[in-house]
MARDREN-850950 format. One record per residue (C-alpha): residue in one letter; x, y, z. Coordinates in nm, 4 decimals. Layout:
residues N
+----+----------+----------+----------+
! aa !        X !        Y !        Z !
+----+----------+----------+----------+
!  A !        X !        Y !        Z !
...
+----+----------+----------+----------+
//
This chain:
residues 336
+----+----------+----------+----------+
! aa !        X !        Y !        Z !
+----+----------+----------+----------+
!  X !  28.3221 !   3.8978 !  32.5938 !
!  X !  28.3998 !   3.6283 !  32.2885 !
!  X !  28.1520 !   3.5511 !  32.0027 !
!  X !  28.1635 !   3.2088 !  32.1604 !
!  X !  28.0151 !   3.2879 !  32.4985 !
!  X !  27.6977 !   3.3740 !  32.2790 !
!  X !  27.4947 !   3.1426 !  32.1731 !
!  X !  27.1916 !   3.2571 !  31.9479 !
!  X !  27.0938 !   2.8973 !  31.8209 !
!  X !  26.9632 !   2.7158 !  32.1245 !
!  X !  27.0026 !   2.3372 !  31.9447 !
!  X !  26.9699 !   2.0491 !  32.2187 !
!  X !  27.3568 !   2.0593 !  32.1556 !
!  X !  27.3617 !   2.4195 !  32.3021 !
!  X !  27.1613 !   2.3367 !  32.5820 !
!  X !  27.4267 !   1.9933 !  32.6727 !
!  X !  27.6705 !   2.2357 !  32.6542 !
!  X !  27.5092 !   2.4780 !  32.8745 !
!  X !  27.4783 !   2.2185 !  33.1450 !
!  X !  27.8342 !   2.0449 !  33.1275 !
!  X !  27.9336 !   2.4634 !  33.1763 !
!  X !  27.7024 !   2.4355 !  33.4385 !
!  X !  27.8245 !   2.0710 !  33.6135 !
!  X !  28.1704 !   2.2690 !  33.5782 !
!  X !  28.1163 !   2.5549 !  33.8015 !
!  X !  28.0881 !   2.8176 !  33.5494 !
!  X !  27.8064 !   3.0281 !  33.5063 !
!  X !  27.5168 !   3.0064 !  33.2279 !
!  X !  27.2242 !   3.3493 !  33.1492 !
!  X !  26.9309 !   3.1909 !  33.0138 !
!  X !  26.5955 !   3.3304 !  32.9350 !
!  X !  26.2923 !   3.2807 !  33.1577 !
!  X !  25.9008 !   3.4154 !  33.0506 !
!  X !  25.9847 !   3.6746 !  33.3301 !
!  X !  26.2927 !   3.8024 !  33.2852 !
!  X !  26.6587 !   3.6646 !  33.1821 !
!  X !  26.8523 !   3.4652 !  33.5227 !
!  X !  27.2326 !   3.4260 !  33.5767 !
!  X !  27.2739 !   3.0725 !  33.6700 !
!  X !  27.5054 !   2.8483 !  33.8716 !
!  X !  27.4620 !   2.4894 !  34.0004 !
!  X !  27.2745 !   2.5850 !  34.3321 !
!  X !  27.4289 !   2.2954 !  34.5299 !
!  X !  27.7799 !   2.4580 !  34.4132 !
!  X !  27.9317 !   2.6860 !  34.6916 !
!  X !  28.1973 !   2.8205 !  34.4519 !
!  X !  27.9868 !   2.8280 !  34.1282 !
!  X !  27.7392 !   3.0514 !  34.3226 !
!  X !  27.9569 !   3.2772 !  34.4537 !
!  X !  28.0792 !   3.3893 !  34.1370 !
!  X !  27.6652 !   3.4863 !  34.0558 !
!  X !  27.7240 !   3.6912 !  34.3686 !
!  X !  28.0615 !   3.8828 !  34.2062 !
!  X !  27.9262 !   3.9201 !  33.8407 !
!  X !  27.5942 !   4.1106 !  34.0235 !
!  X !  27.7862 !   4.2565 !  34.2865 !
!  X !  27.5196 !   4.1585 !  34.4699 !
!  X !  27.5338 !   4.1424 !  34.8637 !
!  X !  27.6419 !   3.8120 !  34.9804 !
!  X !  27.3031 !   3.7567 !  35.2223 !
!  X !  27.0368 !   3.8611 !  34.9890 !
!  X !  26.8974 !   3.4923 !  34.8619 !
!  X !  26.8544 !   3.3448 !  34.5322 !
!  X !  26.6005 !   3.1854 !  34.3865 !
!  X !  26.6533 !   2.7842 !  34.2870 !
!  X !  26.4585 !   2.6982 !  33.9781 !
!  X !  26.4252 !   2.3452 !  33.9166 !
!  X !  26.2287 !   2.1552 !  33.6032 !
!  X !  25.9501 !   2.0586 !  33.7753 !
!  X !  25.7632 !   2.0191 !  34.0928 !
!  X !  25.8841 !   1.6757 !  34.1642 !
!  X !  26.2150 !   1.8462 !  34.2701 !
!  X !  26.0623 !   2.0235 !  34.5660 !
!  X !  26.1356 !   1.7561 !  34.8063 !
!  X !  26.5396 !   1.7953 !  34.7293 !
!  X !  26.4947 !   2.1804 !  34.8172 !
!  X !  26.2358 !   2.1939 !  35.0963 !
!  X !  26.2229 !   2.0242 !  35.4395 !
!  X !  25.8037 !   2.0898 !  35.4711 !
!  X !  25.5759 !   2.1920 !  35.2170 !
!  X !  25.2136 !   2.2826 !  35.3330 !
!  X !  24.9246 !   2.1835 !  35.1322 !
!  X !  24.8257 !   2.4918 !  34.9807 !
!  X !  25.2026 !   2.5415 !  34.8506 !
!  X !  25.1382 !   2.2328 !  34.6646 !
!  X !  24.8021 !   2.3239 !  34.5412 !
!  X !  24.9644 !   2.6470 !  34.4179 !
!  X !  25.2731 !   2.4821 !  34.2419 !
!  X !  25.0364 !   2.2572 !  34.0943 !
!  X !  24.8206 !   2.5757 !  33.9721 !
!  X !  25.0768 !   2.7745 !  33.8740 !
!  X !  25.3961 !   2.5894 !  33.7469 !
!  X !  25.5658 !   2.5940 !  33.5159 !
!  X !  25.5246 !   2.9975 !  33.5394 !
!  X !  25.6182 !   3.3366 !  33.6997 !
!  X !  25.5946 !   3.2084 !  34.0816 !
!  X !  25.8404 !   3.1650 !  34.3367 !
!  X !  25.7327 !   2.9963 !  34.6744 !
!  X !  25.9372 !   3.0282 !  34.9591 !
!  X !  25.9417 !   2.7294 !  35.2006 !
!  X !  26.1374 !   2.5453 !  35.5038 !
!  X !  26.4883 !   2.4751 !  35.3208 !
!  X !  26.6373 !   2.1050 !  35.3278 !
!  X !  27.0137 !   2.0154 !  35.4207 !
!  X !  27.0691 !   2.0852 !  34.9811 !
!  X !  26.9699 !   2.4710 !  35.0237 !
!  X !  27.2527 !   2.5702 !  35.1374 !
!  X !  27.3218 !   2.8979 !  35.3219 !
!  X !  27.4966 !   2.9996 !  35.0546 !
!  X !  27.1884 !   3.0109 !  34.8708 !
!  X !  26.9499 !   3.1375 !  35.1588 !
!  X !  27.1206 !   3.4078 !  35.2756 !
!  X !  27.1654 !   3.1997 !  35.6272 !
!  X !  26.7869 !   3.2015 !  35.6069 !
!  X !  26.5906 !   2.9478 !  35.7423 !
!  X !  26.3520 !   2.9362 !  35.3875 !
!  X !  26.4475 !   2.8710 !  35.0492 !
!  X !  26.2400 !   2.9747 !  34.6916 !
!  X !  26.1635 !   2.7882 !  34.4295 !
!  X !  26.0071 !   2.8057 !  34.0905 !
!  X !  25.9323 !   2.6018 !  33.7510 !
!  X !  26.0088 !   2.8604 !  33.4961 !
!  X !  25.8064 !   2.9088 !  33.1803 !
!  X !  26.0101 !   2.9038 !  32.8932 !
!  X !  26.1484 !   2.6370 !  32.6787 !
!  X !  26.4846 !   2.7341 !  32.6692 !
!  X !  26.4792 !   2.7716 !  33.0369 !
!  X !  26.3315 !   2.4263 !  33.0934 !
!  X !  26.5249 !   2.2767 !  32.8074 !
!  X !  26.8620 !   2.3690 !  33.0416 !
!  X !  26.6901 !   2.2401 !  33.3847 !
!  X !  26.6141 !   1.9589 !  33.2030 !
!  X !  26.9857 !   1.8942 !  33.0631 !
!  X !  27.1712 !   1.9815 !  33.3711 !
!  X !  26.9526 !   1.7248 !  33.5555 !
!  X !  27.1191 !   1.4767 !  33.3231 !
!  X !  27.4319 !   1.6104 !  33.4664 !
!  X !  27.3596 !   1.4618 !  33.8305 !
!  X !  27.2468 !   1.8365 !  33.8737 !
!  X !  26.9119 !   1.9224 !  34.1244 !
!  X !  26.8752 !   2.3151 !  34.0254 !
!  X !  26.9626 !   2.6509 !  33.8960 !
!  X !  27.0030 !   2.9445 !  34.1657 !
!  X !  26.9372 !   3.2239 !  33.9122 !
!  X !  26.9056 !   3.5997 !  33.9743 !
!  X !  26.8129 !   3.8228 !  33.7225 !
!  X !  27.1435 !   3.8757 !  33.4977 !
!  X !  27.1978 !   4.2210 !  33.5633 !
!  X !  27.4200 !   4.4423 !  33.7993 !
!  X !  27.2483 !   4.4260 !  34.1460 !
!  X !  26.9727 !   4.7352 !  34.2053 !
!  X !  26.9878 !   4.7951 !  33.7810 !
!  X !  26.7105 !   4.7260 !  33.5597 !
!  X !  26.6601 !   4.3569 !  33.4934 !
!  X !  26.7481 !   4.1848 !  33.1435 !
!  X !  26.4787 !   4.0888 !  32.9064 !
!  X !  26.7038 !   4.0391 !  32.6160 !
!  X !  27.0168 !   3.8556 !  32.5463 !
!  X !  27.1472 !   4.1480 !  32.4052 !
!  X !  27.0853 !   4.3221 !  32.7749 !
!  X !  27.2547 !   4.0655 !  32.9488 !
!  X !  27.5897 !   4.1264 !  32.7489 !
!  X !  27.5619 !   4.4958 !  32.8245 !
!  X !  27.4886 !   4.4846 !  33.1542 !
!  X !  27.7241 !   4.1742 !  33.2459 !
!  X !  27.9618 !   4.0820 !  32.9646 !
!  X !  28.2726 !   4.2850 !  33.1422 !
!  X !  28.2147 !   4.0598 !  33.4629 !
!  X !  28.1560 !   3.7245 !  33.2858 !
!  X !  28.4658 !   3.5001 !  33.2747 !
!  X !  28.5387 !   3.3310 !  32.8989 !
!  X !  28.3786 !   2.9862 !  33.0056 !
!  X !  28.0522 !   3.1809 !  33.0977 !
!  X !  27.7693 !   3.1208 !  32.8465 !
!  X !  27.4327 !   3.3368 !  32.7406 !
!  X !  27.1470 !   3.1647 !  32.5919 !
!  X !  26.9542 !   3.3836 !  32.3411 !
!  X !  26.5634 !   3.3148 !  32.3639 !
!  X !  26.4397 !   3.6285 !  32.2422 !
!  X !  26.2470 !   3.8600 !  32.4195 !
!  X !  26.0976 !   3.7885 !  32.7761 !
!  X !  25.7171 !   3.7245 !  32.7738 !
!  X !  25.5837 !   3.8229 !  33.0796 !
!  X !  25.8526 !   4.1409 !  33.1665 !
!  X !  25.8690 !   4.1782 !  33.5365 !
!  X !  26.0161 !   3.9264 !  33.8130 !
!  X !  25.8112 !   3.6228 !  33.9177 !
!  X !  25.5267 !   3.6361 !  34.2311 !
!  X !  25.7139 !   3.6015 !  34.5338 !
!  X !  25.5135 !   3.3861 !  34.8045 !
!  X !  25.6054 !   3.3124 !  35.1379 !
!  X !  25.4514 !   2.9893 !  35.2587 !
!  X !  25.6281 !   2.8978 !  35.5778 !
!  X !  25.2999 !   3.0188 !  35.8356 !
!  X !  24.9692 !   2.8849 !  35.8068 !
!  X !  24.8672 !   3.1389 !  35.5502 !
!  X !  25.0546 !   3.2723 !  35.2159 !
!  X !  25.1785 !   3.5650 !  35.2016 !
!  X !  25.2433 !   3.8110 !  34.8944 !
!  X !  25.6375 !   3.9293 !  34.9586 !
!  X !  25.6539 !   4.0567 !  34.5880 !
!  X !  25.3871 !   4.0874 !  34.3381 !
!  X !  25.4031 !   4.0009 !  33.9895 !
!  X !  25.2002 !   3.8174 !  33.7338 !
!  X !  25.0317 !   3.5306 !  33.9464 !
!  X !  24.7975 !   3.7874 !  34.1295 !
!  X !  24.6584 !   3.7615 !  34.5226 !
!  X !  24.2926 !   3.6656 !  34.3496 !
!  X !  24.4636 !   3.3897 !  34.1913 !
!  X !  24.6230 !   3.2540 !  34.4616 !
!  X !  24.2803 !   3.3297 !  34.7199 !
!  X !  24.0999 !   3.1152 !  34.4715 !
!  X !  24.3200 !   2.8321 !  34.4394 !
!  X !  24.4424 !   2.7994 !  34.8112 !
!  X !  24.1194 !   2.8956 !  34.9109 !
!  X !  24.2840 !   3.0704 !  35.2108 !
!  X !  24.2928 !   3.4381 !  35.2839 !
!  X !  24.5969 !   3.6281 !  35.1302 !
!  X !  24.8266 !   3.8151 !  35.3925 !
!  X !  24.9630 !   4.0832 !  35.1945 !
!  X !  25.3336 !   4.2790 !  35.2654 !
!  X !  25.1608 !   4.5662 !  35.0860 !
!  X !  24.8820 !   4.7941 !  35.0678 !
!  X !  24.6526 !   4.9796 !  34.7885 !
!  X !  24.5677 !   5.3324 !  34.8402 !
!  X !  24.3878 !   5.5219 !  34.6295 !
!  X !  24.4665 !   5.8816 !  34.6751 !
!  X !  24.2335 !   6.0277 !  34.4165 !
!  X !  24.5169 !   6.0755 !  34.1174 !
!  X !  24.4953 !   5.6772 !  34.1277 !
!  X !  24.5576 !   5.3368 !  34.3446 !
!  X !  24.9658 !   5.3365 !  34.4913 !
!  X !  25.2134 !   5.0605 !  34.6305 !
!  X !  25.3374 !   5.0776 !  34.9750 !
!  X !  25.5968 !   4.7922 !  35.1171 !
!  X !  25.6589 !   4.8120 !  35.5076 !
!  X !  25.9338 !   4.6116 !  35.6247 !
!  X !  25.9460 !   4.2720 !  35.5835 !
!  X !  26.1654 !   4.0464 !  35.7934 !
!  X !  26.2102 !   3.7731 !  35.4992 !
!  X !  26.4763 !   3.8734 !  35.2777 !
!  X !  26.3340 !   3.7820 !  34.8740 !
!  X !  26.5145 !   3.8889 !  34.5879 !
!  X !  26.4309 !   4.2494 !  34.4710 !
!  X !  26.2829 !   4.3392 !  34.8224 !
!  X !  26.4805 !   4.6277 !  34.9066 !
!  X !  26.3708 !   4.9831 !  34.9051 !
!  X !  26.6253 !   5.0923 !  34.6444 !
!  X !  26.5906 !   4.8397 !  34.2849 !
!  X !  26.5236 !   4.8351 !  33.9120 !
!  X !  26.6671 !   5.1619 !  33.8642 !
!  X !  26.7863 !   5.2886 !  33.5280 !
!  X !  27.0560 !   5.5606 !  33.5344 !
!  X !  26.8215 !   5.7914 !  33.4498 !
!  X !  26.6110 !   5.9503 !  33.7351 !
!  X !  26.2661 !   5.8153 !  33.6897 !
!  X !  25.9632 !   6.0690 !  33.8109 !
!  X !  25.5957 !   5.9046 !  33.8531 !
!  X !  25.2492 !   6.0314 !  33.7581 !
!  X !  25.3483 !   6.3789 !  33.6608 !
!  X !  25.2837 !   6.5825 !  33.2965 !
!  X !  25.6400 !   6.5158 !  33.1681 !
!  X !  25.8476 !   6.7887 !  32.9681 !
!  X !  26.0406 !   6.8692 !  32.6855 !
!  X !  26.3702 !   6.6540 !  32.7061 !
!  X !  26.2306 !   6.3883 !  32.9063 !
!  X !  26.1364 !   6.0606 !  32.8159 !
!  X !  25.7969 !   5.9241 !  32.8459 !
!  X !  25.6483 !   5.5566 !  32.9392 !
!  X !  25.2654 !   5.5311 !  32.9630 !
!  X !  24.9623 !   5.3640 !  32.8281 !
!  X !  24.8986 !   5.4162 !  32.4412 !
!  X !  24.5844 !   5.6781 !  32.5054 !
!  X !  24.7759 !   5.8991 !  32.6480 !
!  X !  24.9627 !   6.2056 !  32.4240 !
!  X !  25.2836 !   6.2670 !  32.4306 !
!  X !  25.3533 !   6.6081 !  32.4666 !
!  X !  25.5590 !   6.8078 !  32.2249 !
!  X !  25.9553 !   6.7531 !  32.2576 !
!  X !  25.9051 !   6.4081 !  32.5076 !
!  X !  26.0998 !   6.1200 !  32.3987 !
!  X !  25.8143 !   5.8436 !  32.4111 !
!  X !  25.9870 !   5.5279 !  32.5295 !
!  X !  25.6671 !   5.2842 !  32.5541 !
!  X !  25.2860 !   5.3056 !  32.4953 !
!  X !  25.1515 !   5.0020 !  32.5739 !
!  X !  24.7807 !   4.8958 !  32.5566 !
!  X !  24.7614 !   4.7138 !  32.8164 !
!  X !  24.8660 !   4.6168 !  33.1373 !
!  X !  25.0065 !   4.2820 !  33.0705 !
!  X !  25.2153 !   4.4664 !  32.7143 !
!  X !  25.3360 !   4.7466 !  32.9875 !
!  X !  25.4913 !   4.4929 !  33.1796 !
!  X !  25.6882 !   4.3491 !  32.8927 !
!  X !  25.7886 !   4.6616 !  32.7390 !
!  X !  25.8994 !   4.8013 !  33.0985 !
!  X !  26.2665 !   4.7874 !  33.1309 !
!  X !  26.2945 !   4.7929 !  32.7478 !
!  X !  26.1627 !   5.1368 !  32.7914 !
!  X !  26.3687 !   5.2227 !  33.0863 !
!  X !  26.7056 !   5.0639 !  32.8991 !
!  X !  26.6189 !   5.2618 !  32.6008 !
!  X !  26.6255 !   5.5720 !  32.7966 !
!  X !  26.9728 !   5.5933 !  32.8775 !
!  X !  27.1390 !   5.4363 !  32.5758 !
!  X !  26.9497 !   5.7997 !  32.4410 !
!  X !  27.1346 !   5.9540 !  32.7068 !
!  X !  26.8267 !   6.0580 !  32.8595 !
!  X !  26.8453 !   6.2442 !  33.2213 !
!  X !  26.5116 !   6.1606 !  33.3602 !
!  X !  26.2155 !   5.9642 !  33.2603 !
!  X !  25.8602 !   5.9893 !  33.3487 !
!  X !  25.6454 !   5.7157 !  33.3826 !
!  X !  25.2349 !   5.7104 !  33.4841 !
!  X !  25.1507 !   5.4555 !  33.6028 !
!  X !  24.8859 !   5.1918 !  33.5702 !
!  X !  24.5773 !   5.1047 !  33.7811 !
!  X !  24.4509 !   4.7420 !  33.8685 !
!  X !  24.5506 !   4.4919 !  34.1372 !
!  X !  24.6604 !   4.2595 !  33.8441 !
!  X !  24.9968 !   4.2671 !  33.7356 !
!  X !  24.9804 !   4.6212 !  33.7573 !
!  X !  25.0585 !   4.5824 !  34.1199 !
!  X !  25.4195 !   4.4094 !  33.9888 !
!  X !  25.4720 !   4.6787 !  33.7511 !
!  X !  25.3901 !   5.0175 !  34.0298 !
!  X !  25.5962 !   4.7889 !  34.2763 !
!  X !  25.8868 !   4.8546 !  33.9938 !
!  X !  25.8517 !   5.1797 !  33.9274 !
!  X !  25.8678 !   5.2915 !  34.3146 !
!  X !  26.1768 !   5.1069 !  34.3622 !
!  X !  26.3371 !   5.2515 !  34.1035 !
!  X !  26.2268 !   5.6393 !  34.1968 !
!  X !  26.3518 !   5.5428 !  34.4872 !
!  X !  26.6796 !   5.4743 !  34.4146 !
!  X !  26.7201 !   5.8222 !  34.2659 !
+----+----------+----------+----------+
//
């Protein structure tokens, strides 16, 4: 990967570049407040594909279109129910997706050959700054995955991106540097084709939030149970594909073990009151839940550039974004 495909001074020249890259068919990582997206022009057939070969990333698992503002929804969706609107209104620009009826634009390219299509109004300047520019272009959205290998832990750093991607990116491709993620963890995945929304993948925008500005009663795709050692995340099927909805995802290489007294030689990622044992490789202590979510795959990417074999992690309690960050942390035990 050249010097020139990285761009650490994001100047209102960078981001004009970004988009002509973008009008062009080539592909663009940028930095959300969740986590960092590959981008192509979403009504670009060819340009998306090659999001789909960077990843390797099976071709009918959808992408998310993210578009600069609300406004845009009508280009994307063919029926948006009220409460999606109050929700967008609510909640964007910011870590939710909402999946509605696609229009003739979503293309199946971009659905999977589903019926639905999501949508979100990042948080970030950067990533706004880019919508913003391609629009400009003639362009109506950004499909953007997270800009990783498909199932491995998602980029919150530039720096991350070029690890995980920069031996699949072609010489026209572009990363944005924006720092560090904010929030840490994929957007809030809602599914408001039915009469009621439904929570397909949690993250920062919680179920309260949305119950109290839809006003409507949350159908959830998952369950809390508390067990006595604490309150776990269960995921049945689900017959709407969403991005980072299968069983196996958001795995480092290292085998990652949950809620256990971790031992010498592991590595260790749990809240700050809680000792780390003699000869554990402490990866993250956050204080909070909100700082655990951020410092997530940092801690999980740390532990194999140490080399590290497995990892522990405990996890943490709430139905806040600690819901997001358990839903993480099953997927990627599971993949082990």
């Amino acid at each position: 990967m050249s010097q020139s495909q990285f761009l650490s001074n994001c100047t209102a020249d960078a981001m004009v570049l970004a988009a002509a890259h973008l009008a062009a068919g080539d592909l663009v990582a940028f930095p959300t407040e969740t986590v960092y997206g590959l981008g192509a022009d979403a009504s670009n057939a060819t340009a998306v594909a090659k999001i789909y070969a960077a990843k390797g990333r099976p071709s009918d698992h959808p992408l998310i279109v993210h578009i600069a503002s609300m406004d845009r929804m009508g280009d994307w969706a063919s029926d948006v129910p009220e409460y999606a609107i109050k929700l967008a209104r609510s909640f964007w620009p910011g870590p939710m997706t909402l999946i509605v009826k696609r229009s003739a634009l979503a293309g199946e390219f971009i659905t999977g050959g589903q019926s639905s299509v999501g949508l979100r109004v990042p948080d970030h300047v950067i990533a706004l700054a880019l919508l913003q520019a391609f629009e400009k272009t003639g362009g109506k959205g950004i499909a953007a995955p997270s800009a990783n290998r498909f199932g491995q832990v998602s980029p919150t750093t530039a720096a991350a991106v070029i690890e995980e991607l920069g031996d699949y990116l072609h010489p026209n491709d572009i990363v944005l540097d924006g720092g560090a993620c904010e929030v840490g963890v994929e957007s809030t995945i809602i599914d408001c084709t039915g009469d009621n929304p439904r929570i397909l993948r949690p993250g920062a925008i919680s179920d309260q939030m949305v119950a109290e500005i839809t006003g409507l009663e949350i159908i959830r795709t998952y369950r809390f149970i508390d067990d006595g050692r604490g309150i776990e995340f269960e995921e049945p099927h689900e017959e709407i594909r969403v991005s980072g909805s299968l069983e196996n995802h958001y795995a480092p290489k290292a085998k990652v073990l949950l809620d256990q007294q971790p031992i010498a030689g592991q590595g260790f990622i749990a809240m700050a009151d809680i000792a780390t044992p003699t000869g554990v490789t402490r990866l993250a202590a956050p204080a909070t839940n909100d700082e655990y979510a951020r410092v997530l795959y940092q801690g999980l990417r740390k532990g194999d550039e140490l080399g590290l074999v497995e990892i522990v992690a405990i996890q943490p309690a709430g139905e806040d974004i600690a819901a997001a960050i358990r839903d993480r942390l099953k997927k990627a035990k599971s993949k082990q």
